[in-house]
N, C-alpha and C positions, 0 to 999 in steps of 0.2 A: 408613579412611573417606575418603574425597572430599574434598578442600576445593574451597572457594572461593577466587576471588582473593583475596586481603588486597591493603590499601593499599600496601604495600612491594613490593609481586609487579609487574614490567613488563608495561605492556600491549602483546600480540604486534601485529607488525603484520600487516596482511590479503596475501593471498598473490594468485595470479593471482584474477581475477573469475571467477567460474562462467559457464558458458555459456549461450547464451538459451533464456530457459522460452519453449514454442511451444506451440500449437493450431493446426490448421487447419478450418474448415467451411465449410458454405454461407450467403451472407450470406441476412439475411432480406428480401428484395427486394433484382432487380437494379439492378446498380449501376456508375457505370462505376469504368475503373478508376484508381484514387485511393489515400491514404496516409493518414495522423491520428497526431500522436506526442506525446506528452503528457508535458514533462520535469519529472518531482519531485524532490522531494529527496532519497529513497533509492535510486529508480529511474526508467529512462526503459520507457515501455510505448506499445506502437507496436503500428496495424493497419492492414494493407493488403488492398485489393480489386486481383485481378488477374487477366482471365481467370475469372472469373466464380468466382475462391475467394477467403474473406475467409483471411487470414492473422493472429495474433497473436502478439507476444512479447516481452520483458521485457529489458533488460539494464541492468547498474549504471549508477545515474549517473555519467558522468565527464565532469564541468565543465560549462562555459558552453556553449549550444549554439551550433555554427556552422556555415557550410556545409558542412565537413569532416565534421564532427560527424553533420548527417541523411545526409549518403551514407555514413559506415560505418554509418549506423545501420540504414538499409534496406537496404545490403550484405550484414548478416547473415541476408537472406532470399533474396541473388541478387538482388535488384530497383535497381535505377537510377531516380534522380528525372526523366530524361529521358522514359521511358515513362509516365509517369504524367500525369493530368490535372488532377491538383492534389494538394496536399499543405498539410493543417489541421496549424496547432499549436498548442498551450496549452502552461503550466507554465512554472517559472523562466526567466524571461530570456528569450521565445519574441520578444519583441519586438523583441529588437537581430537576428532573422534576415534576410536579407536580401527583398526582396519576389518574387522568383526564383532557385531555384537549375537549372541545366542546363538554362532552359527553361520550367521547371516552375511555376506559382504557387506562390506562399506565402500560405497564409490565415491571418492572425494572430486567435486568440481568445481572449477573455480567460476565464482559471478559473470565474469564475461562470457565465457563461453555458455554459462547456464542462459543468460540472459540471450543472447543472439539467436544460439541454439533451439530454446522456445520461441523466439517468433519468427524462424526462420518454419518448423513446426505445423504452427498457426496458418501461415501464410499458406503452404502447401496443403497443407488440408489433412496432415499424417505426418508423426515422426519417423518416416521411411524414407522419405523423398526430401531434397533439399532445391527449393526455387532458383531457378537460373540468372535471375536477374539480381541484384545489388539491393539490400533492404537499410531500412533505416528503423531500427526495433529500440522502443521508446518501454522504459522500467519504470514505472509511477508507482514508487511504493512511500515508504517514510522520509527517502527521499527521489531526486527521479537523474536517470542514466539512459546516454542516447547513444544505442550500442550501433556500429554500422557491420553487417552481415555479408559476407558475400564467399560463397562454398565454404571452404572449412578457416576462412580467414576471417579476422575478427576485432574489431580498431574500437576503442571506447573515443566518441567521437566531441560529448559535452557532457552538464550535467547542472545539477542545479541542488543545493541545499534545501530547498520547496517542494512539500511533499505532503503525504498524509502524515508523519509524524508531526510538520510544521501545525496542522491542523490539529491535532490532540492538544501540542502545549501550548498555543494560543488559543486554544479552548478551556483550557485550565486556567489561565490567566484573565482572560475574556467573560468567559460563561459560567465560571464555577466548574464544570462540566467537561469532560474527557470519552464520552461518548458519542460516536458516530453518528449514534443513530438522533438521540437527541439536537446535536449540532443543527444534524440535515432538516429536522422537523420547526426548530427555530430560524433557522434560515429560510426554509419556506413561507414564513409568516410574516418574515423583515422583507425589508428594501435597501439592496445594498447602496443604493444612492443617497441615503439617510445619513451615509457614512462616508461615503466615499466622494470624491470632486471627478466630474464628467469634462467631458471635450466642451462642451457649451457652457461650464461655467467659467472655463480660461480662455475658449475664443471664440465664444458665443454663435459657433457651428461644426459642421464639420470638419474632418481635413482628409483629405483622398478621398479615401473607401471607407474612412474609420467615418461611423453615423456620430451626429453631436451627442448620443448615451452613452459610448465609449466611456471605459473607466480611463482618466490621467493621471487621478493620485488619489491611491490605496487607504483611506479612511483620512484623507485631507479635508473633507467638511466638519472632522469632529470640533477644532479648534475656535469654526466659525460658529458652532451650534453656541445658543443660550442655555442648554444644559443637557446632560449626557443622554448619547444614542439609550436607545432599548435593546434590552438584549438577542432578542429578534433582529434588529437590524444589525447590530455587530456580529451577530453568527452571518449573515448574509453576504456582509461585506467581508470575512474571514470563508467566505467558502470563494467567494467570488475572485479573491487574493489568490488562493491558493490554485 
C-alpha cells in the first residue's frame, strides 16, 4: 500500500520550478501595447498585449518583486519593458517597484481594485465598459477574496485562507508532492470518501438538498480506517477540501 508522509518522514525540498504555463489569443478590443503582472503568493501571473496578441503566463513566485524581477519576468516571453507602453502591477509588495523601469511606466494598483476591476471586465465582455448591476467577483488564488463591485465602488466583502497555496502545502505534507499537475492526476485515481466522513455516515441520509455523499468532515474517516488512506485517496479528499 501507499503511504503517506508520517511526521518523522523529511520533507523534500522543491527541485527546479516548472516552466511557464502559457496561452496566447486575441485580446478582446484593441489595445496598445502594454504588460499587467499580478504578484501572489504562490505565483506570479502576467499578461501582455503586443502587436496586436494578448500573451499569458504563470511562473513561481520568487520573492520581492524588483526591477530585476519584472524584466525576467516578461523575458520569459521575449518581451522588454522598454517596448512597451506601460506596465500595471498589483499583488505583494507591487508598491516598493519603482515608478519606471527602462522607460516604461509603472502603474501601481492596489488588489481590490485589480481584483473587482477584472471581473467587473469579464463580466462585460471588454475592459471598456463597466456592468450596471452590482457583482460579487470571487479571487481563488493561494488564497481566495470576495470582492463586491459595483461602478467605480469597491468593498472586500469576505474571504478565506483556503486556496491553492493551501493545496501546494498540504500536498507537501500529504503527497510528498507540490505539483498541480500531479495532485490532480492522483486525485483522479482516489476516492475522496476513503478519506473523508459523508452525511450518511452521521445520519445515515440526507438533510435538505445536501444528498447522503455530502462531505461532513474533511478526512474524518482516516481515524476510523485500520490503516492509512493511499495516496490517491488523500490527494482526492485534499482537492475535494480545498
Amino acid at each position: 500500500m501507499l503511504q503517506p508522509v508520517t511526521p518523522s518522514d523529511p520533507i523534500p525540498t522543491p527541485t527546479e520550478p516548472p516552466p511557464a504555463i502559457r496561452r496566447v489569443r486575441q485580446p478582446l478590443v484593441p489595445l496598445p501595447d502594454a504588460a499587467a503582472i499580478d504578484f501572489g503568493a504562490s505565483n506570479t501571473d502576467a499578461a501582455a498585449v503586443v502587436s496586436g496578441r494578448l500573451v499569458e503566463w504563470t511562473l513561481p513566485q520568487n520573492g520581492a518583486p524588483d526591477a530585476v524581477h519584472v524584466r525576467r519576468i516578461l523575458a520569459a516571453q521575449g518581451i522588454s519593458p522598454a517596448q512597451l507602453s506601460v506596465i500595471g502591477v498589483t499583488g505583494g509588495h507591487h508598491r516598493g517597484l519603482p515608478d519606471a523601469i527602462d522607460g516604461c511606466p509603472i502603474r501601481k494598483i492596489g488588489e481590490l481594485a485589480a481584483i473587482a476591476r477584472g471581473g467587473q471586465a469579464l463580466a462585460a465582455g471588454g475592459p471598456m465598459e463597466l456592468p450596471h448591476q452590482p457583482l460579487l467577483v470571487v479571487s481563488a488564488g493561494s488564497g481566495t477574496a470576495m470582492v463586491r463591485a459595483e461602478g467605480t465602488r469597491y468593498l472586500h466583502v469576505t474571504g478565506s485562507g483556503m486556496g491553492g497555496g493551501t493545496l501546494l502545502g498540504l500536498g507537501w505534507l500529504l503527497l510528498k508532492s507540490s505539483d498541480p499537475t500531479e495532485i490532480d492526476r492522483l486525485a483522479a485515481q482516489g476516492s475522496a470518501n476513503q478519506a473523508d466522513l459523508v452525511l450518511q455516515d452521521i445520519v445515515t441520509g440526507p438533510i435538505g438538498a445536501l444528498p447522503p455523499d455530502a462531505t461532513a468532515v474533511n478526512f474524518g474517516r482516516i481515524v476510523r480506517l485500520a490503516g492509512p488512506p493511499t495516496r490517491e485517496d488523500l490527494a482526492a479528499a485534499l482537492v475535494n477540501m480545498v
